[in-house]
FIMI-737892 format. One record per residue: residue number from 1; x, y, z of N, C-alpha, C in turn. Coordinates in steps of 0.02 Angstrom, whole numbers. Layout:
N
NUM,X,Y,Z,X,Y,Z,X,Y,Z;
...
! end
This chain:
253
1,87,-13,-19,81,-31,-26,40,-52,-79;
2,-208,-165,-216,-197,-188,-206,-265,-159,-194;
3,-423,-167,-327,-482,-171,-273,-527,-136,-314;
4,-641,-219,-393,-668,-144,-385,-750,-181,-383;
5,-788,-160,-341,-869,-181,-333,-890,-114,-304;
6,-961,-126,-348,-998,-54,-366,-1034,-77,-280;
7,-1032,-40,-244,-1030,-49,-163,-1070,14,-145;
8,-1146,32,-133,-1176,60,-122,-1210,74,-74;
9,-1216,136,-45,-1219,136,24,-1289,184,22;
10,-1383,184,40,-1414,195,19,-1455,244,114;
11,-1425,301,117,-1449,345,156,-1527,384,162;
12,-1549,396,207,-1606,429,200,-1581,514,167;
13,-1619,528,130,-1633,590,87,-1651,675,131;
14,-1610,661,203,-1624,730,232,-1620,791,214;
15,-1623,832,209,-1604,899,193,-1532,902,222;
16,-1570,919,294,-1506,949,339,-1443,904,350;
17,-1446,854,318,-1393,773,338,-1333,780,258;
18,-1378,815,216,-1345,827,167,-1282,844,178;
19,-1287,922,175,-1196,958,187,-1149,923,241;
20,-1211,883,276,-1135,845,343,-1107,798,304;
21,-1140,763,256,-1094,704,239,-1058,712,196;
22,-1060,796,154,-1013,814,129,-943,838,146;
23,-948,866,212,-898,876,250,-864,829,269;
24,-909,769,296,-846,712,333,-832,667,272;
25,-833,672,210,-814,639,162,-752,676,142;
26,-756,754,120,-715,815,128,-647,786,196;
27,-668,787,230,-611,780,280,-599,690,288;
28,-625,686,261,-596,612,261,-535,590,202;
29,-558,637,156,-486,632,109,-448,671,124;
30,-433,737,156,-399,775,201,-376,722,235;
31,-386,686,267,-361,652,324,-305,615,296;
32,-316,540,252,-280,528,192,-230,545,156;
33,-249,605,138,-180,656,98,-149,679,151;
34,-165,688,222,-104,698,266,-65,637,265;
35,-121,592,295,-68,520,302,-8,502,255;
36,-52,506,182,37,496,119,62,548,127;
37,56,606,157,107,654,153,170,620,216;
38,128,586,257,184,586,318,198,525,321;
39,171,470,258,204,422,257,238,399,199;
40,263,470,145,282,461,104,334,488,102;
41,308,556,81,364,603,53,363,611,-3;
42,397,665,-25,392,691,-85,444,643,-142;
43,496,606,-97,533,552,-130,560,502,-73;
44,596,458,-92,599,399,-35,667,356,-75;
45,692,349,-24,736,285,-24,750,221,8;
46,728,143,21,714,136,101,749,33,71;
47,788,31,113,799,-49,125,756,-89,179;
48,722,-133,137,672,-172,178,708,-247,176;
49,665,-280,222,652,-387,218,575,-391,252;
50,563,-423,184,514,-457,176,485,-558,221;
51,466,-556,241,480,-620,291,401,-654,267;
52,405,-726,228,348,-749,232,339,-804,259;
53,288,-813,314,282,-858,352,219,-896,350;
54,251,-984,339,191,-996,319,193,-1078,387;
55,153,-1113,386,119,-1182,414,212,-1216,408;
56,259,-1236,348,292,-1281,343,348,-1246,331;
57,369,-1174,312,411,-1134,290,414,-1071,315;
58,499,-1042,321,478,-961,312,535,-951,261;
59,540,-897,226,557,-865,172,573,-785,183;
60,630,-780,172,649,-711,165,673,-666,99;
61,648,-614,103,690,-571,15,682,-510,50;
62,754,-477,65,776,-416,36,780,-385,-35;
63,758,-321,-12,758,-259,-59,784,-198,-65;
64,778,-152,-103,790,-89,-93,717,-67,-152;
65,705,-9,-115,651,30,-163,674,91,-135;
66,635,127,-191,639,214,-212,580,224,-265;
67,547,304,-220,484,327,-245,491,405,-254;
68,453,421,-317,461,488,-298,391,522,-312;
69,350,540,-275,280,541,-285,231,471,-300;
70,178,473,-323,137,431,-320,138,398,-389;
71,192,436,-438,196,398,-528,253,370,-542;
72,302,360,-472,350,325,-500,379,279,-422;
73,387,235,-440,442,180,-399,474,128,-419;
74,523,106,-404,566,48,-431,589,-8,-363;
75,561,-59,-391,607,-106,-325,645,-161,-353;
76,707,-159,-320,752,-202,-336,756,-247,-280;
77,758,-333,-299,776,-390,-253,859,-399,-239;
78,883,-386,-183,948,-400,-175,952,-485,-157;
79,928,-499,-118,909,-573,-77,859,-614,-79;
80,848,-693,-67,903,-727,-106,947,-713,-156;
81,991,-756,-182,1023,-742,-241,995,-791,-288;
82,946,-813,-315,896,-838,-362,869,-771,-381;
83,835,-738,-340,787,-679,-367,841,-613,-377;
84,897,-630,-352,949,-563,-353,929,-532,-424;
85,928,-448,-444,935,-407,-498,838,-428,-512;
86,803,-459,-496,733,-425,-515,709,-354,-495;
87,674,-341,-541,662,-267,-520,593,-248,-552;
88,572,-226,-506,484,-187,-545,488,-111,-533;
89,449,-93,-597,451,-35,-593,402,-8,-613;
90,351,56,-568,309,98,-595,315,144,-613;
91,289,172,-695,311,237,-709,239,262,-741;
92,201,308,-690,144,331,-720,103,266,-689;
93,78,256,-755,27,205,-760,36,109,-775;
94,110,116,-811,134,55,-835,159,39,-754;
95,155,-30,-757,206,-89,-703,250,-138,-761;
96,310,-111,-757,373,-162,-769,414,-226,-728;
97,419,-270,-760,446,-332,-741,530,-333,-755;
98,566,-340,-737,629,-372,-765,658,-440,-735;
99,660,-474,-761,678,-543,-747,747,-563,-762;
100,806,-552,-726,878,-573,-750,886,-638,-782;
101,862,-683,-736,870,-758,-777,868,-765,-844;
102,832,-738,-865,800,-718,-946,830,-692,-970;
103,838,-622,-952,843,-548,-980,809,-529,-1006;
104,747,-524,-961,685,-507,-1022,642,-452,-971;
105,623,-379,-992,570,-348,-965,491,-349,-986;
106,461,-364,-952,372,-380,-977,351,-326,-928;
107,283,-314,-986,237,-263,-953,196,-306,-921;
108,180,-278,-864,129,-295,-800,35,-286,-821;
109,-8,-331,-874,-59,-303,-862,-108,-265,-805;
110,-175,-256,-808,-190,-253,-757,-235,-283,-704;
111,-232,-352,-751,-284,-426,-725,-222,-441,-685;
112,-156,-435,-674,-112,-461,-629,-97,-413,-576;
113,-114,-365,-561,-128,-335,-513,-139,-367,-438;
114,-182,-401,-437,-222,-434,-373,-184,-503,-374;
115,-132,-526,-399,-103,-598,-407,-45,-569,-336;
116,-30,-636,-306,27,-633,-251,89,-609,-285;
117,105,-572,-248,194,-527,-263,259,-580,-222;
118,268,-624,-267,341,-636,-227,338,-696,-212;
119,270,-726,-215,248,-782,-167,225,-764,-95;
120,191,-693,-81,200,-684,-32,123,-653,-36;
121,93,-637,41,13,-632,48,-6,-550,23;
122,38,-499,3,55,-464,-35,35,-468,-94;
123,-7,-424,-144,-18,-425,-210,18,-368,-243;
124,36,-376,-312,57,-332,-357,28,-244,-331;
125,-13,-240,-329,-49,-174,-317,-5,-156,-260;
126,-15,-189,-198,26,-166,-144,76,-144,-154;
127,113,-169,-166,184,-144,-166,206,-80,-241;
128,163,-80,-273,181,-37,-304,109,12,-333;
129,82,-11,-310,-9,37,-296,-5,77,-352;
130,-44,13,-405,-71,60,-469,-131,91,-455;
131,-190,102,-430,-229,136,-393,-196,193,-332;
132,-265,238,-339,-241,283,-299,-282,300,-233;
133,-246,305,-183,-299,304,-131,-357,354,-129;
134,-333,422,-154,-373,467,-160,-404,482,-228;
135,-396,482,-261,-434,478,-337,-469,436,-353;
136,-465,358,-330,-518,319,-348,-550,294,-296;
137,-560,309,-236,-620,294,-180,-661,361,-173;
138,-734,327,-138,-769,350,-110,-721,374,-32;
139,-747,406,18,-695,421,71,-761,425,137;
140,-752,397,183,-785,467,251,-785,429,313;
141,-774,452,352,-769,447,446,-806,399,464;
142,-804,340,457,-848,303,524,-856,313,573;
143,-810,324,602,-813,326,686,-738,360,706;
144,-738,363,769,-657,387,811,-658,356,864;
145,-593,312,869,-577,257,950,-517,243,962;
146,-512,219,1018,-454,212,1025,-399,147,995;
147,-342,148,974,-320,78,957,-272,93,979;
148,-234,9,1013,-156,28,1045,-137,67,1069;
149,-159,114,1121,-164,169,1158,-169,217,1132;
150,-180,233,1056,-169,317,1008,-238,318,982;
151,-270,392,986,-324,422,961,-324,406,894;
152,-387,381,867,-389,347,792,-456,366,747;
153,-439,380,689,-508,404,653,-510,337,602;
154,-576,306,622,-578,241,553,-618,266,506;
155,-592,254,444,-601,298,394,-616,224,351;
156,-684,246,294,-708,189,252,-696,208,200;
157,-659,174,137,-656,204,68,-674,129,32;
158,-753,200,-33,-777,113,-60,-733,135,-127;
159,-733,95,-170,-703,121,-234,-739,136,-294;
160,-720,194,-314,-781,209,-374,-783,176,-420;
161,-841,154,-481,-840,130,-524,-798,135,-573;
162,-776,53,-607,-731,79,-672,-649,83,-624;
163,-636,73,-563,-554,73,-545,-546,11,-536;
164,-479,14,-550,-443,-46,-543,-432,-86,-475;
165,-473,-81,-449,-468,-102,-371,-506,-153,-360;
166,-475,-231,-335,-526,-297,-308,-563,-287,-259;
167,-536,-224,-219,-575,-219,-143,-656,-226,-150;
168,-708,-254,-121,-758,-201,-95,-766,-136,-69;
169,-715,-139,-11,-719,-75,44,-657,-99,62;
170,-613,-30,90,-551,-21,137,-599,17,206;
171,-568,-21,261,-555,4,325,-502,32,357;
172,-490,99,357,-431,105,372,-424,147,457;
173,-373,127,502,-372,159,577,-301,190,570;
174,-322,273,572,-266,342,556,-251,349,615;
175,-189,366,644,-175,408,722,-171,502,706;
176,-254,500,754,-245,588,749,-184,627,761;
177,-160,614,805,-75,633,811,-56,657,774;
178,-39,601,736,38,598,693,13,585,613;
179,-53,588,589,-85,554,540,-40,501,512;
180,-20,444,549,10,389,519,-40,322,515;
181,-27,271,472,-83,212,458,-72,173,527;
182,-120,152,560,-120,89,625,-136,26,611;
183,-178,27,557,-211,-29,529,-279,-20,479;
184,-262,-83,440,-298,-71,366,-346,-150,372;
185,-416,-137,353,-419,-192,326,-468,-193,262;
186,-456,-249,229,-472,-251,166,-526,-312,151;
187,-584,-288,130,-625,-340,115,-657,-339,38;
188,-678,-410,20,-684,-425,-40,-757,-416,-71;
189,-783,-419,-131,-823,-410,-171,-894,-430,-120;
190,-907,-484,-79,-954,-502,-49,-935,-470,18;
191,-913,-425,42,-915,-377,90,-894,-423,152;
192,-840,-483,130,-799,-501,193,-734,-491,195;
193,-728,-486,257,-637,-496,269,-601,-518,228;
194,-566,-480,195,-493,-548,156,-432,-550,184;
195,-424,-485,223,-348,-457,245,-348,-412,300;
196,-293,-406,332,-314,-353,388,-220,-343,376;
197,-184,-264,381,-144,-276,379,-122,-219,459;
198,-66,-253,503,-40,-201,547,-1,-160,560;
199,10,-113,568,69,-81,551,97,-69,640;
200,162,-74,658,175,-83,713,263,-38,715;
201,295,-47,781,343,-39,768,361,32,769;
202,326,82,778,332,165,778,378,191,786;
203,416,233,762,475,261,792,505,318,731;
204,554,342,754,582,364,720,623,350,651;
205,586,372,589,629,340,539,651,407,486;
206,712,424,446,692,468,423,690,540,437;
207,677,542,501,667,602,507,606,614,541;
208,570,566,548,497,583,570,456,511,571;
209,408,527,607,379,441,660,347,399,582;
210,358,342,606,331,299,561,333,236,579;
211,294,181,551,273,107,553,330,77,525;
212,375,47,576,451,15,531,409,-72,510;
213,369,-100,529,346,-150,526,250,-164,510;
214,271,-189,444,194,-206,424,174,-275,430;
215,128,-309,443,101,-386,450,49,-388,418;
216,42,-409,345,-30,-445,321,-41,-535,365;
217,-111,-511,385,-133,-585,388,-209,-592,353;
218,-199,-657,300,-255,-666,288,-314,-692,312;
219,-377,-668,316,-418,-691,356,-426,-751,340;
220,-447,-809,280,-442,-870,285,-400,-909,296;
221,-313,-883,303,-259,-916,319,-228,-889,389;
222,-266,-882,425,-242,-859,485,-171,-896,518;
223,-137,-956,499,-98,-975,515,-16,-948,484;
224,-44,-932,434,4,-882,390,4,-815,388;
225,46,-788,367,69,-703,372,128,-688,320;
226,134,-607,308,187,-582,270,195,-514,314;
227,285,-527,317,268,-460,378,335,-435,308;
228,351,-341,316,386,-308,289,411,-254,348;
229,483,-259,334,497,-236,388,569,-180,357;
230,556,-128,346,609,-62,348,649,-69,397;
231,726,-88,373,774,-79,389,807,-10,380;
232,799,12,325,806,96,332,779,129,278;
233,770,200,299,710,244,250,740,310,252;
234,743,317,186,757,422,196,713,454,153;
235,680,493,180,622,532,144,662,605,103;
236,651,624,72,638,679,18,729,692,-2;
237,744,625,-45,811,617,-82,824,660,-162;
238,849,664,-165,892,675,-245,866,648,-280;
239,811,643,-324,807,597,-373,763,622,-425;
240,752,600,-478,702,626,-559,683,568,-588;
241,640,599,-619,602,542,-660,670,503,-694;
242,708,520,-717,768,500,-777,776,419,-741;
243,774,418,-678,803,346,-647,763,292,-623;
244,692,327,-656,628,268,-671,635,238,-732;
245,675,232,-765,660,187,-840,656,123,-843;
246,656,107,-902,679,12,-926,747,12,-912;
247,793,53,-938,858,53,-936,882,40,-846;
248,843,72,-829,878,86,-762,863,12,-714;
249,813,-28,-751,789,-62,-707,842,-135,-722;
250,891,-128,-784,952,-166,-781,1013,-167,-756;
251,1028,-107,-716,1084,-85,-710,1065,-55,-626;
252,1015,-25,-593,1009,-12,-523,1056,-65,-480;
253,1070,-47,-426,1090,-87,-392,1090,-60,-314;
! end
């Protein structure tokens, strides 16, 4: 799936407290790089619907996306047929736009990052995460509890200075198990709530367990939500950089 305040966390100066907090910071990005390992893959192919639900409306858009590591993805809108043939695409570092109506591709700065994706409680970053979870946070163990009946490590990542990230701090709840995400939440520059997102729905996808259903709700719009929901996913496909381009992002289907 979107975060940056210099967020400082000011410990007593022990000796012996030292090397521990190096360790559970150490294994706290360990923890992490399991999780995208087992919620990624080394490449991906996956048909989703997107459902946004609001006070007076709900709204639906199908997709298809494909990833192959953490420097490339492309998503194409199949549904409605207004948004039919949009497509974004990350390659590296750039975010691409293509807009059929037009025929026009625009580059994605990175002040639009944190803007809603779609019309939906979803931002640009999410869905195509120009930040990286592990390269630009701080990382380490809060605590371990239980959620929804599965053993859980909540893990705090602040973000280092200078990244592209709106967050203050991520909260994130891992299942020791299976290192898959349970729930995320995301708070803003003044160290409140903005978002909490759930991941639900467990099962078999792919080949191996995963969250077929995500729900952002925003904490000041609690009456509203954006849920994403995998209709199908195949992990570690056929694919090369060659079918990340501009070109490709006219002609995918």
């Amino acid at each position: 799936m979107a975060r940056v305040l210099k967020f400082f966390i000011w410990v007593l100066a022990l000796v012996l407290i030292v090397p521990q907090q190096k360790a559970d910071a150490q294994n706290a990005a360990e923890i992490i790089e399991r999780m995208e390992e087992a919620m990624r893959g080394e490449s991906s192919e996956a048909e989703m619907k997107m459902t946004i639900e609001r006070p007076r409306y709900t709204r639906e858009i199908s997709m298809k996306a494909w990833a192959l590591g953490e420097e490339f993805s492309l998503i194409l809108i199949t549904a409605p047929a207004r948004d039919q043939g949009t497509t974004y695409l990350k390659r590296r570092n750039e975010i691409w736009n293509y807009v059929p109506n037009i025929d026009r591709t625009i580059k994605m700065p990175p002040s639009m990052m944190s803007q809603s994706w779609m019309g939906s409680d979803f931002s640009n970053d999410d869905l195509v995460r120009e930040s990286s979870t592990i390269e630009d946070y701080e990382h380490s163990v809060l605590r371990e509890e239980e959620y929804n009946g599965r053993n859980a490590w909540v893990l705090e990542l602040i973000p280092k200075p200078d990244t592209p990230i709106v967050w203050g701090k991520v909260l994130m709840w891992v299942d020791q198990e299976h290192y898959i995400a349970l729930k995320e939440e995301n708070y803003d520059q003044r160290d409140e709530l903005a978002n909490t997102i759930l991941f639900s729905e467990i099962g078999e996808m792919g080949g191996r367990l995963f969250p077929s259903k995500l729900t952002l709700i925003p904490a000041d719009k609690p009456e509203q939500k954006t849920i994403m929901e995998y209709q199908s996913l195949q992990f570690d496909i056929e694919i090369d950089e060659s079918f990340f381009t501009q070109q490709n992002m006219r002609r995918v289907r």
